[in-house]
C-alpha positions in Angstrom: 0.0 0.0 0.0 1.2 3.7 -0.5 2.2 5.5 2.3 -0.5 8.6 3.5 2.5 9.1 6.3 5.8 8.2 6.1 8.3 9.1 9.0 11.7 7.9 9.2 14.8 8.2 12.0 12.4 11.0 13.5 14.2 12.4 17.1 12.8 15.2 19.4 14.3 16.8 21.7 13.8 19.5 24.7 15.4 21.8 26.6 14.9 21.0 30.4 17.1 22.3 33.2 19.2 19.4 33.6 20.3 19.7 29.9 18.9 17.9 26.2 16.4 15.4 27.2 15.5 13.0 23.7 11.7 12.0 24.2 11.8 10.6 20.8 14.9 8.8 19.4 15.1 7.6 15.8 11.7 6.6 15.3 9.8 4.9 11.8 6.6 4.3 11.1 4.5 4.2 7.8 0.7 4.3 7.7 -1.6 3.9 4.4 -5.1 5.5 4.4 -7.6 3.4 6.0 -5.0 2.5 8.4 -5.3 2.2 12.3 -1.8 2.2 13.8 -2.1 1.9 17.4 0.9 3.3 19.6 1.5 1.8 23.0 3.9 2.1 26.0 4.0 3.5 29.7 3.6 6.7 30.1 6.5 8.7 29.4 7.6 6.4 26.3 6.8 9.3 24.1 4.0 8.4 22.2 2.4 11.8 22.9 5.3 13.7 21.5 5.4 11.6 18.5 2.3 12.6 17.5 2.7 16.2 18.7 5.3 16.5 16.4 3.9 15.2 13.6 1.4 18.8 14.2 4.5 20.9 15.0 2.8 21.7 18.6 6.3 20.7 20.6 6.6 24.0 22.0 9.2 26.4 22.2 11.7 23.7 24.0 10.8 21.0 21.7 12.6 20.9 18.6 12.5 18.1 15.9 16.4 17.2 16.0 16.7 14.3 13.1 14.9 12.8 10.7 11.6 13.1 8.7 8.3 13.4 8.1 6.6 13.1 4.9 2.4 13.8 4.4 0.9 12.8 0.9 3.9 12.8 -1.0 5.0 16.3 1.3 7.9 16.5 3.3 6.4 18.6 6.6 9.3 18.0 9.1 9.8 21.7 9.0 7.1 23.5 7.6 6.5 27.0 7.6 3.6 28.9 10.3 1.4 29.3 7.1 1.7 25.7 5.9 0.8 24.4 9.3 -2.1 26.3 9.6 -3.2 24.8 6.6 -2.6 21.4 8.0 -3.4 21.4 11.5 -7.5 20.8 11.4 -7.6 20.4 8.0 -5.5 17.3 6.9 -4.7 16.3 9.9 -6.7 16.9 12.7 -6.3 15.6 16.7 -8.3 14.1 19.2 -7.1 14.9 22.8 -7.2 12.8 25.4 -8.7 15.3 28.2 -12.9 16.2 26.6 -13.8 17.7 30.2 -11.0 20.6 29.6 -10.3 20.6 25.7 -13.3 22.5 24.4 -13.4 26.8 25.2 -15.7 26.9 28.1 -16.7 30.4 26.7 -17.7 29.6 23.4 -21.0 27.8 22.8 -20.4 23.9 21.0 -22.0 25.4 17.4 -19.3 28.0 17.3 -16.5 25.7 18.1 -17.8 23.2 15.5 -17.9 25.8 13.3 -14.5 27.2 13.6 -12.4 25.0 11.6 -14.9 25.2 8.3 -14.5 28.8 8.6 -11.2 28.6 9.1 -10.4 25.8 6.7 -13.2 26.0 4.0 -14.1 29.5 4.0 -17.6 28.6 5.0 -19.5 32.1 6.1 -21.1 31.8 9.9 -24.6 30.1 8.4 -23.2 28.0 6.4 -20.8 27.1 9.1 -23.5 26.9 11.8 -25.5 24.2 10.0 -22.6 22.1 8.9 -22.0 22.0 12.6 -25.2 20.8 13.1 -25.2 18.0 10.4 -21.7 16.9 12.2 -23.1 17.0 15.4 -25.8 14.8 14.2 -23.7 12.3 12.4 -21.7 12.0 15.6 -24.8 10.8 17.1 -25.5 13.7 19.3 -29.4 14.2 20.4 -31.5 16.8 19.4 -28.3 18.2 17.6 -29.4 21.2 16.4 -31.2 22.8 19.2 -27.6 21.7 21.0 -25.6 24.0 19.2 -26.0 27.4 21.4 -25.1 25.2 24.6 -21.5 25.3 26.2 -19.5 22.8 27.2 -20.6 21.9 30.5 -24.3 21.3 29.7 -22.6 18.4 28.1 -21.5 14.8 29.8 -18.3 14.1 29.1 -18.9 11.4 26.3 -20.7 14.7 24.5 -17.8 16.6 24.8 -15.8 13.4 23.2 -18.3 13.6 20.5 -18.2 17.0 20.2 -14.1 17.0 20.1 -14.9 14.0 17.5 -17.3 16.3 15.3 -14.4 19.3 15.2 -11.8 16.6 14.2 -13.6 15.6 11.5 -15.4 18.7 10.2 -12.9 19.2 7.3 -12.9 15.4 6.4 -8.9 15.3 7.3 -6.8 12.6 5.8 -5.2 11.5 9.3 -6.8 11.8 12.4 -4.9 11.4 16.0 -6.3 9.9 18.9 -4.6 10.9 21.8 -6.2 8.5 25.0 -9.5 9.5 23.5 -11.6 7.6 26.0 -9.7 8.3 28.9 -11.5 10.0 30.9 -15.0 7.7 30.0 -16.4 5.1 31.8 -16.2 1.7 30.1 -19.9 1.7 28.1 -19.3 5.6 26.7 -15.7 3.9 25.5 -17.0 1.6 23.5 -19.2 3.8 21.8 -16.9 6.4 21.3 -14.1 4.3 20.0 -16.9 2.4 17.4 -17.8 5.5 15.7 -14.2 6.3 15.4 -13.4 3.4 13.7 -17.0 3.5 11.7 -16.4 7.4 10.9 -12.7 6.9 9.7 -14.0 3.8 7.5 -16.7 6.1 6.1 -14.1 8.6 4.9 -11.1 6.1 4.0 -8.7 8.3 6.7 -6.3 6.7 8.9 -5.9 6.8 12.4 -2.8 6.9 15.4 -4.4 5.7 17.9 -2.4 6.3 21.3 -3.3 4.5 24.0 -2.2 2.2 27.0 -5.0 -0.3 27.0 -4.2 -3.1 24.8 -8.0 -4.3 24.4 -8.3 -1.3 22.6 -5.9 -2.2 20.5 -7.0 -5.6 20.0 -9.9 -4.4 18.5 -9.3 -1.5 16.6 -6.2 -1.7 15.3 -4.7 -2.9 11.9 -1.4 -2.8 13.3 0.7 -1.3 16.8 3.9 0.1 17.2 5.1 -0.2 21.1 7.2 2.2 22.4 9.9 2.7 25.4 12.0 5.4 26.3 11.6 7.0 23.0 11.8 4.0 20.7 9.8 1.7 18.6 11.2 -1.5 20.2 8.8 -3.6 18.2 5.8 -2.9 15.1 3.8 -5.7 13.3 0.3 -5.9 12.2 -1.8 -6.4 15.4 -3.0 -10.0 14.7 0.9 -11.7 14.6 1.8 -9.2 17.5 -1.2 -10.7 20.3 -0.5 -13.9 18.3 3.1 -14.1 19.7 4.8 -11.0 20.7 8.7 -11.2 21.1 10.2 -8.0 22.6 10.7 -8.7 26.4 8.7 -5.6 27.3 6.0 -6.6 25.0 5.9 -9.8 26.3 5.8 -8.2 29.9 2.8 -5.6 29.0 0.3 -7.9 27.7 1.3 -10.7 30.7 0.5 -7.8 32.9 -3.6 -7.6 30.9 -5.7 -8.5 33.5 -8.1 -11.3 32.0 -11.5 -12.5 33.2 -10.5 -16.3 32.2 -7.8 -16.0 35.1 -10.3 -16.0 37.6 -10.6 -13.7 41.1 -7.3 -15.0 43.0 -5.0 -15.4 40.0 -2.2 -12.7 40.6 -1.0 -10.3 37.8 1.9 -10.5 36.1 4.3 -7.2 36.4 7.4 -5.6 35.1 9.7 -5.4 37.6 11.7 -1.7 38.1 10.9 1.5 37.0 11.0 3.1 33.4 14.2 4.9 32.8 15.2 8.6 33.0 15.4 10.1 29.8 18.2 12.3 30.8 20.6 9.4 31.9 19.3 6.5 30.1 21.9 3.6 29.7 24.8 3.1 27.3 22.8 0.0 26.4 19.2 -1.5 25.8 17.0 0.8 27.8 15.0 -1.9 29.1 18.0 -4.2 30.7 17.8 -3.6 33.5 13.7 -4.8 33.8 14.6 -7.7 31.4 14.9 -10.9 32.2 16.9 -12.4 29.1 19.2 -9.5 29.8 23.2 -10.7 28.9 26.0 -8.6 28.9 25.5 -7.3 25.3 22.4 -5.6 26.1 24.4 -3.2 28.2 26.7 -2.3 25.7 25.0 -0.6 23.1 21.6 -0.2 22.2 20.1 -3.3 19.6 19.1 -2.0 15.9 15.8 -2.2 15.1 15.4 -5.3 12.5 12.7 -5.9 10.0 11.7 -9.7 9.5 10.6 -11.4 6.2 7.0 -10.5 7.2 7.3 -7.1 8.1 7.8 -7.5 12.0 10.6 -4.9 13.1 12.2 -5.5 16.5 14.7 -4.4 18.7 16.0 -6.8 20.6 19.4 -8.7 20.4 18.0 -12.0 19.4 15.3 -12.9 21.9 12.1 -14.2 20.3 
């Protein structure tokens, strides 16, 4: 399939007061529209500021420090102010992972709904208003219409989500990014929320990052996962062979740590041992030796490449699995 997004060797790093800290270090990824690539890890693994970058909002001490990104054919690792704005919303629009405090709590819903087709599509405020409404609608809000003069907190927070879902969508991008959408959501409003994802995204052939921690999520959603720690991809295959036999220690370690109903009320869960590693002093070696448990002494030396396999699995690991 042809790439929609195609980043390569892509590093980010921030100013902090102990010095450069890399959040993201040499990472690849390709996704074809249609796609779902889910992104997985602790927090702190930097799969927030992966995608954040991909939008250029890494702030004034994050700076993209290697590599590329390339967007339908376009090379955006470095694009101007103007070329962003033309992006951001438009092409590729993001999902955040907080509804309760993402939408303006001083604008009403039809307004903010509204912004990015005037912004975007040159829509006048009418025209605007009542493409907010059909968008409101089609993300199954009730009584759309007459909800488009409310504010933000007449809404639950599964509206908001839908709301936030709406916006995202409301110049048909080519790449959405879901950022923990259903954090935040009790476990019915999830499943609803992340099934009209999936169905909208279908509906308009886009592709979706999905970020998120919870690998039933993935499971269900995704075409393929990518799982990160301490700023790399340590190991990326389509998500059937990846539940079907993971190799990477730490993957192997985060879904043995999946609580599952089959294991019944006394069965004790697996964990990780250790903490995740400062990335301002991570090791001369693999970053997760010392967690691992097939650690040897070339592990510590120097960190393992990543490897592709014959059917596209890539891995970083020296040798196990």
């Amino acid at each position: 399939m042809t790439s929609l997004l195609d980043v390569q060797d892509l590093s980010v790093v921030f100013r902090t007061e102990r010095g450069a800290l890399t959040a993201v270090n040499s990472v690849s990824f390709d996704l074809a529209a249609g796609e779902t690539l889910a992104i997985v890890g602790e927090s702190g693994s930097g799969k927030s500021v992966t995608a954040l970058s991909l939008l250029g909002l890494l702030g004034e001490a994050g700076r993209i420090a290697g590599g590329s990104i390339r967007f339908d054919g376009e090379d955006i690792t470095r694009p101007g102010a103007g070329r962003l704005r033309e992006i951001r919303g438009n092409q590729i629009a993001m999902i955040f992972q907080e509804p309760m405090s993402s939408l303006n709590p001083v604008l009403t819903i039809g307004e903010q709904v509204a912004e990015p087709l005037r912004l975007h599509k040159g829509l006048g405020r009418a025209e605007a208003m009542a493409a907010a409404g059909d968008l409101l609608e089609r993300v199954a809000i009730p009584d759309a219409r007459a909800r488009l003069a409310d504010y933000p907190h007449h809404f639950s927070g599964g509206m908001r989500q839908r709301v936030m879902i709406a916006m995202a969508l409301a110049c048909q991008p080519k790449l959405i990014i879901a950022d923990e959408p259903t954090t935040a959501l009790d476990v019915t409003v999830q499943a609803q929320i992340l099934e009209l994802l999936k169905s909208l995204t279908r509906d308009l052939n886009s592709a979706m990052i999905l970020i998120t921690h919870d690998l039933g999520v993935v499971a269900r959603y995704a075409d393929r996962v990518a799982v990160m720690y301490a700023g790399r991809i340590i190991e990326s295959a389509p998500a059937r062979d990846l539940f079907a036999a993971p190799r990477h220690p730490y993957t192997i370690g985060l879904m043995g740590s999946t609580p599952r109903l089959a294991s019944g009320p006394k069965a004790r869960l697996a964990t990780i041992p250790g903490q995740p590693p400062d990335l301002a002093a991570l090791p001369s070696g693999c970053a997760f030796a010392p967690r691992c448990p097939h650690a040897r002494e070339l592990c510590l030396s120097a960190p393992p490449p990543v490897e592709t396999d014959a059917g596209g699995r890539r891995l970083a690991c020296y040798g196990h699995g």
